[in-house]
KOLPA-934861 format. One line per 5 residues: number of its first residue (from 0); their letters; for each residue x, y, z negated of N, C-alpha, C. Coordinates in nm, 4 decimals, always signed. Atoms other than C-alpha are relative to their C-alpha. Layout:
KOLPA-934861
NUM	A	X Y Z X Y Z X Y Z; ...
end
This chain:
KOLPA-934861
0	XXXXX	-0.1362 +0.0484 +0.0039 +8.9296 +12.3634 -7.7517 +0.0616 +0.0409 -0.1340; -0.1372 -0.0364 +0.1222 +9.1623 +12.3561 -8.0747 +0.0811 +0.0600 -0.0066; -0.1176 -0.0635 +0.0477 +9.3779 +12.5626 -8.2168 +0.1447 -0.0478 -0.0207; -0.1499 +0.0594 +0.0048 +9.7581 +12.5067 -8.1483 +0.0940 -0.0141 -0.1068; -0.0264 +0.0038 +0.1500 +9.7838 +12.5868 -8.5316 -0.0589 -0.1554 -0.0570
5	XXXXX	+0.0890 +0.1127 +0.0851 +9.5159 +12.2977 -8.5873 +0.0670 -0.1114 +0.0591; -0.1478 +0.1577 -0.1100 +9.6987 +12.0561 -8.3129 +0.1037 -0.0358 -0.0874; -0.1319 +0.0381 +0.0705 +10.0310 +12.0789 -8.5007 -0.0225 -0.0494 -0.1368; +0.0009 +0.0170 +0.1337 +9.8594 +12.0633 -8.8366 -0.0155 -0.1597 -0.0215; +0.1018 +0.0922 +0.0016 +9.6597 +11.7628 -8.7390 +0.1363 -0.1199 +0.0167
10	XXXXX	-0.0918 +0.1128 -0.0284 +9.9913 +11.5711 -8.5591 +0.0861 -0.0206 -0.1094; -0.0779 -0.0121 +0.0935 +10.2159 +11.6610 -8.8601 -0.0319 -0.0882 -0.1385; +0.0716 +0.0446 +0.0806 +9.9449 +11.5188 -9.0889 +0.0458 -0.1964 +0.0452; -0.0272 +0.1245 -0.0877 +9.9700 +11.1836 -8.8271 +0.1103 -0.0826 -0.0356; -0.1860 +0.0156 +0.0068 +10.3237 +11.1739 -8.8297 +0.0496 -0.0255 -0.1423
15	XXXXX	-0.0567 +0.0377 +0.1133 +10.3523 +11.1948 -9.1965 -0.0183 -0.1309 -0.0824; +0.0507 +0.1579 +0.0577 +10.1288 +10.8987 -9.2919 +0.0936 -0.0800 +0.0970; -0.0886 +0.1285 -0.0508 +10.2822 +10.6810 -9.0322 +0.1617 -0.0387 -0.0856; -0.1334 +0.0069 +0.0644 +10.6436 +10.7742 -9.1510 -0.0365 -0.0949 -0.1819; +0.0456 +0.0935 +0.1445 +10.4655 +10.6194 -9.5160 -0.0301 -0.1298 +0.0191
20	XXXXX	+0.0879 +0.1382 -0.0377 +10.3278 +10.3001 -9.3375 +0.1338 -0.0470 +0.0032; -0.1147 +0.1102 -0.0486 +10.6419 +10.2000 -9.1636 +0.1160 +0.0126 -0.1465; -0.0715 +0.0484 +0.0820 +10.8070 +10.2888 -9.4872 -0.0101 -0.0966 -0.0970; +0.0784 +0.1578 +0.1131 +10.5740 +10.0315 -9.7212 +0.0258 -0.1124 +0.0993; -0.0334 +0.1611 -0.1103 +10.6610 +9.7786 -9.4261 +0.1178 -0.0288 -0.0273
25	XXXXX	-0.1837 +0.0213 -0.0008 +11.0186 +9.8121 -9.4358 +0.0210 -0.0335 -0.1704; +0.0137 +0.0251 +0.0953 +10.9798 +9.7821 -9.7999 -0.0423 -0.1520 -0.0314; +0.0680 +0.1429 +0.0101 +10.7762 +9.4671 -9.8040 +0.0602 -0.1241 +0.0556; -0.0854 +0.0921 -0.0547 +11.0067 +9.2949 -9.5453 +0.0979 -0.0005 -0.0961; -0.0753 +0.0289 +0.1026 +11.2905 +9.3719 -9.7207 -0.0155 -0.1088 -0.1621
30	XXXXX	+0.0703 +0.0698 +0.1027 +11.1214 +9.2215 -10.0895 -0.0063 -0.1378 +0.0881; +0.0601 +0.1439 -0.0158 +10.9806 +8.9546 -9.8845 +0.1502 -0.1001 +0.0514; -0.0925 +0.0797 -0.0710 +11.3433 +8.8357 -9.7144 +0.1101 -0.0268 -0.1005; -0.0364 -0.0089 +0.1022 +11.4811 +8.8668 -10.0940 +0.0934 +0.1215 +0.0120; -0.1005 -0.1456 +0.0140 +11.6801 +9.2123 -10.0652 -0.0129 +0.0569 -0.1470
35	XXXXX	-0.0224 -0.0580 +0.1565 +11.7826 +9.3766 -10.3918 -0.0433 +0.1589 +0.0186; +0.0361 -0.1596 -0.0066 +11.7174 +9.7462 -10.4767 +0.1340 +0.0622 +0.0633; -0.0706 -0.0658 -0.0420 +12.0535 +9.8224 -10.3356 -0.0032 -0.0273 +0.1843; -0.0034 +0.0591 -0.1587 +11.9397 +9.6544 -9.9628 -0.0197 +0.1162 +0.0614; +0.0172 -0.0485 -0.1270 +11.9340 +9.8985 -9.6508 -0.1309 +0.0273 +0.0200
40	XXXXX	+0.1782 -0.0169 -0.0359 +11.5538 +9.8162 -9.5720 -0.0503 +0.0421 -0.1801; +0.0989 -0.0754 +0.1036 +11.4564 +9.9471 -9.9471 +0.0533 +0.1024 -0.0425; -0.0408 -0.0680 -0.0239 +11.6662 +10.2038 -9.9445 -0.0696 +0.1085 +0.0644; +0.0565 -0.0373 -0.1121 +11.5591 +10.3358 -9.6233 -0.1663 -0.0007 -0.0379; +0.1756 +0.0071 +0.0345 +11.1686 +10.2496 -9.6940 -0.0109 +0.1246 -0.1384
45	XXXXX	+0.0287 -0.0790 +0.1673 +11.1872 +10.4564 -10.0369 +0.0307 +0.1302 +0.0324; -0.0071 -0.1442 -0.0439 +11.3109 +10.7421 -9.7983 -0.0874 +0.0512 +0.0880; +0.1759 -0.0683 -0.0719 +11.0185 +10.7458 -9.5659 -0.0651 -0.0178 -0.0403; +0.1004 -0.0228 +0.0326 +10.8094 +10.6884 -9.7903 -0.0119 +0.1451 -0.0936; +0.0164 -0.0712 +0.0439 +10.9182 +10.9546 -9.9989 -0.0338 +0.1476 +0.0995
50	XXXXX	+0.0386 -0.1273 -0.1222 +10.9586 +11.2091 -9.6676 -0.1256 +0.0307 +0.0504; +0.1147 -0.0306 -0.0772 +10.6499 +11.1276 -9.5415 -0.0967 +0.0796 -0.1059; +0.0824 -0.0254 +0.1318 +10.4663 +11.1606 -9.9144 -0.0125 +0.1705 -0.0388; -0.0245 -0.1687 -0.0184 +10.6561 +11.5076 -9.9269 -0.0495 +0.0732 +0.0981; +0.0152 -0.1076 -0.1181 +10.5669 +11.6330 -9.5609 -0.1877 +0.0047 -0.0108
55	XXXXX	+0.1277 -0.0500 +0.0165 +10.1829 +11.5930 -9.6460 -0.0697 +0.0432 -0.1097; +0.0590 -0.1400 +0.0675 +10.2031 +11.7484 -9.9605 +0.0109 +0.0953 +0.0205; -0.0231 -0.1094 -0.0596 +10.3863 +12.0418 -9.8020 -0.1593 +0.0521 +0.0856; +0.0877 -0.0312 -0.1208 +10.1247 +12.0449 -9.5033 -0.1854 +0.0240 -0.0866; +0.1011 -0.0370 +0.1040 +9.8458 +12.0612 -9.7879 -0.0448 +0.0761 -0.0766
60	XXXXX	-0.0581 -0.1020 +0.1159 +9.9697 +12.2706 -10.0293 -0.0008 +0.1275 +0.0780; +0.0070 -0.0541 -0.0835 +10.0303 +12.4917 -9.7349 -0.1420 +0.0778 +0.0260; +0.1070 -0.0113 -0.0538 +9.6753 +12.4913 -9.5810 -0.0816 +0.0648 -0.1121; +0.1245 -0.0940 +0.0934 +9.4940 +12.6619 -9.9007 +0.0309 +0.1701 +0.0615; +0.0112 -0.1538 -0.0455 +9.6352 +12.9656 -9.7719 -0.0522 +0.0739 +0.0886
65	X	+0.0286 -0.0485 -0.1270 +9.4958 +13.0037 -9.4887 -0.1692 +0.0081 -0.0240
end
């Protein structure tokens, strides 16, 4: 059985790519429905993609220490 350290590492890892997917989606709709750089959906997309981008370098950067 896994470690409840490795569980969280593993979902956090999960969680962060997705938060990057749905933000290149929301990105792409937006673009594709003609939205400007000041639209809502690229806005928003440019913030999960950056959160997510950040939470698995954290969770990376992190893990040498151990």
């Amino acid at each position: 059985m896994p470690e409840p350290r490795d569980v969280h590492h593993a979902a956090t890892s999960v969680m962060s790519a997705v938060m990057v997917v749905l933000g290149v989606a929301m990105l792409v709709s937006t673009l594709a429905r003609g939205g400007g750089p000041l639209a809502l959906g690229t806005i928003l997309g440019v913030m999960f993609v950056a959160v997510g981008a950040g939470r698995i370098f954290i969770a990376r950067s992190g893990s040498q220490d151990r």
